[in-house]
C-alpha positions, -999 to 999 in steps of 0.1 A, spaced: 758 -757 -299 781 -742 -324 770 -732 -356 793 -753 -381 795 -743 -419 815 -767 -441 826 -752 -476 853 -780 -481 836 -799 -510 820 -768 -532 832 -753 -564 871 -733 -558 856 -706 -574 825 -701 -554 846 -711 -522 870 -681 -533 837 -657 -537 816 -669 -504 842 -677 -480 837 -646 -464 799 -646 -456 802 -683 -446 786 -674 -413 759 -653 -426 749 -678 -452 749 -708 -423 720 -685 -405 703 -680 -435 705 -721 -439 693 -722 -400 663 -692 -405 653 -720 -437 656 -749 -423 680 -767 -447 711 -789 -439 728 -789 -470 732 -776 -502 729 -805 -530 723 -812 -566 689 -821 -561 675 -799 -533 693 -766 -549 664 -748 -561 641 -756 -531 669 -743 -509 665 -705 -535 627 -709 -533 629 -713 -493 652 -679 -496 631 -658 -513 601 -668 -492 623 -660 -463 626 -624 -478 589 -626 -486 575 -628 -451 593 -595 -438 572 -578 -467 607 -570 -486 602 -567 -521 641 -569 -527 657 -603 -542 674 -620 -514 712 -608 -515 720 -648 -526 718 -656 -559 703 -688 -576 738 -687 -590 755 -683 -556 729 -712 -547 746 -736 -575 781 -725 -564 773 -735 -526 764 -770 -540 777 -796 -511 779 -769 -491 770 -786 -453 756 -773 -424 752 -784 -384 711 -780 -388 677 -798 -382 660 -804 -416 632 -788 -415 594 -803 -440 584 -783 -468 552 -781 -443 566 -769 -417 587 -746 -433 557 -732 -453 535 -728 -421 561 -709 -404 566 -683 -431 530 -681 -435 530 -671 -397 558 -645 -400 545 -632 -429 510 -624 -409 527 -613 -385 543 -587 -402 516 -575 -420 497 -572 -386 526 -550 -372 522 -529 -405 485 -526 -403 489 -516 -364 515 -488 -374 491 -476 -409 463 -472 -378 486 -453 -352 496 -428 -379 460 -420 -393 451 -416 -356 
């Protein structure tokens, strides 16, 4: 299935600014886990970003913005909705995961 990213309905001016990353910001929505981009689900949608970022031990902001966030309001997106849960124990995962893979690589270099 085709990734489908729907900017029809948010703010002109944000449309103007993120048309051009619309497919990178649909697999940033897929890697979180979100459908859509709302009024009331806006700041979970930034909090599931920066704990995307998180778990590859990046201590960078994500590249979108709360305000970019706010702008992509009614934004819509082709994807499974994915619990708070779920999300969480995922990222908790990764994030182990990476910081296994960093510990392995700290070891190999000592060696």
């Amino acid at each position: 299935m085709s990734l489908i990213v729907d900017f029809t309905k948010i703010d002109e001016v944000a449309k103007k600014e993120l048309n051009q990353y619309q497919e990178m910001i649909g697999y940033y929505m897929m890697a979180i886990g979100m459908g859509e981009i709302t009024e009331k689900n806006h700041l979970e949608v930034y909090a599931r970003l920066v704990l995307l970022q998180a778990s590859t031990l990046d201590s960078s902001k994500p590249w979108i913005t709360l305000r970019m966030v706010k702008g992509l309001i009614n934004a819509r997106f082709n994807i499974a909705f994915e619990s708070k849960a779920k999300f969480s124990t995922r990222m908790m995962k990764a994030t182990l995961r990476e910081v296994e893979r960093l510990e392995a690589k700290e070891s190999k270099e000592v060696a």
